[in-house]
C-alpha positions in Angstrom: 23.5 -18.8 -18.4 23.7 -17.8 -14.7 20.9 -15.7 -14.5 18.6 -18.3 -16.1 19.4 -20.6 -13.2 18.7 -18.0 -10.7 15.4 -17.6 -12.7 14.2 -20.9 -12.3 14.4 -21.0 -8.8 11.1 -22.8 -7.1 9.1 -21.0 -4.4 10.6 -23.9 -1.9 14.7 -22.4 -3.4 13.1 -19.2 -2.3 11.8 -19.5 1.1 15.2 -21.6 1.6 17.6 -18.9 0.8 15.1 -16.3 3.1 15.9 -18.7 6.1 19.5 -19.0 5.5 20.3 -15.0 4.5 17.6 -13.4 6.8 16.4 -16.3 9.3 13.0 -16.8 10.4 12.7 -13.7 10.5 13.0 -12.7 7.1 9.8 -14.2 6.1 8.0 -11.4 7.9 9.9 -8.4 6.3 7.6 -5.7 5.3 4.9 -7.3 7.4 4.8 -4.5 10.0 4.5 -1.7 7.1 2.0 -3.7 5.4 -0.4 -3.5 9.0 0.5 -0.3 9.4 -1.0 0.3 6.4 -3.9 -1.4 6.5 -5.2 -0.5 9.7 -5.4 3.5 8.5 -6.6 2.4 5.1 -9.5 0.7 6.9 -10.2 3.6 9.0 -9.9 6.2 6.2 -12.6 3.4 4.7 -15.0 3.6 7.4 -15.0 6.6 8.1 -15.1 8.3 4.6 -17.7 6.3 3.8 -20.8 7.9 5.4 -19.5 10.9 4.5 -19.9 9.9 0.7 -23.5 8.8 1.3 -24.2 11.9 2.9 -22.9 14.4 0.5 -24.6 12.1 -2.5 -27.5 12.3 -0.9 -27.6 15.9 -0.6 -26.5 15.9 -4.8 -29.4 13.8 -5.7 -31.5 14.9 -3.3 -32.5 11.9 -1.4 -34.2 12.4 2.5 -32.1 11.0 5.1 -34.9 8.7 6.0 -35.2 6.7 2.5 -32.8 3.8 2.0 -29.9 5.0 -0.6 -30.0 3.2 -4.0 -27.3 0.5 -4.5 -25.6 2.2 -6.7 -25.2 5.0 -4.7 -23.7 3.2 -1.7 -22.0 1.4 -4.2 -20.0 4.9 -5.2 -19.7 5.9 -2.1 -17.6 2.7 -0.9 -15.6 3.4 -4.1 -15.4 6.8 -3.8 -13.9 6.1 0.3 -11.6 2.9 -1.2 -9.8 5.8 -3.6 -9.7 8.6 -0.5 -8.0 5.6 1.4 -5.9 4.5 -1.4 -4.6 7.9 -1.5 -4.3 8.2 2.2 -1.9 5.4 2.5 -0.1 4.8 -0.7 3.3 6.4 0.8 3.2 3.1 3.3 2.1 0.8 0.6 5.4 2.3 -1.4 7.4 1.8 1.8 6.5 -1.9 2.7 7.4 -3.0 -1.0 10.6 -1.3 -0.7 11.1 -2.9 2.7 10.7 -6.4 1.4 12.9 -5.7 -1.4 10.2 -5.8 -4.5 10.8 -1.9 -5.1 14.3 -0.9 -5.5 14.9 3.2 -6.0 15.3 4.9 -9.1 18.5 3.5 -11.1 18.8 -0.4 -9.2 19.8 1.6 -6.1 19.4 -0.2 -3.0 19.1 1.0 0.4 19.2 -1.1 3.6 15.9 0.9 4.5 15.7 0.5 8.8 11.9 0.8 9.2 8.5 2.6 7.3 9.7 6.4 8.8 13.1 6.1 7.4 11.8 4.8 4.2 9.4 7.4 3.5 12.1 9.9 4.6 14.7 8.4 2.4 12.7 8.2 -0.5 11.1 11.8 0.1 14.8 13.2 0.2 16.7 11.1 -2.8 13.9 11.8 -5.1 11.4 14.1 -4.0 7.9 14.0 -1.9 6.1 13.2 -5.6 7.9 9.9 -5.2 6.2 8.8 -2.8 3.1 8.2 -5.0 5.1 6.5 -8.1 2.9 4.3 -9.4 -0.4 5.0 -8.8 -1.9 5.3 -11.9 
């Protein structure tokens, strides 16, 4: 009957018990992995991208001065989204195991310290593989 209480907790029960565990500061946690992530994932992005175009333009053969069709471009942004997806997925792992959302294998929580130490820690308890669980 206890657990069903705890799962009926409201967003505002939430954010309450944040403040008064963590402080303020809790509501942040993760936040620094999550911009170290992005900003890499956006340059991976950008600069992945025109290097798509180019080598579809050489497959189809298309001259450099002709616009690319839409679906090419279109590719080629996917085609960079998956290289940075890939890129970056060991932070993506390590901010939801900062914030809590991701335990290790087994219920096991750490007390992870920071992104480094959580891609370490996850690297050594259960292999470099791990640090792409879940991208399927």
């Amino acid at each position: 009957a206890n657990t069903v209480a705890k799962a009926k907790k409201s967003a505002f029960d939430l954010y309450r018990s944040i403040l008064h565990n963590e402080g303020i500061i809790g509501l942040w946690a993760g936040n620094g992995a999550n911009l170290l992530r992005v900003f890499p994932a956006k340059a991976v992005v950008f600069s992945t991208n025109d290097v798509y175009k180019k080598f579809m333009r050489g497959m189809i053969g298309i001259d450099d001065k002709k616009p690319l069709p839409m679906w090419v471009a279109f590719l080629a942004g996917g085609m960079a989204g998956m290289t940075a997806t890939a890129a970056t997925y060991p932070l993506d792992l390590a901010r939801g195991r900062i914030t809590g959302k991701l335990a290790a294998p087994g219920g096991k929580q750490h007390h992870y310290k920071g992104i480094i130490n959580t891609v370490i820690l996850t690297a050594k308890d259960e292999g470099a593989l791990a640090l792409y669980k879940g991208i399927t």
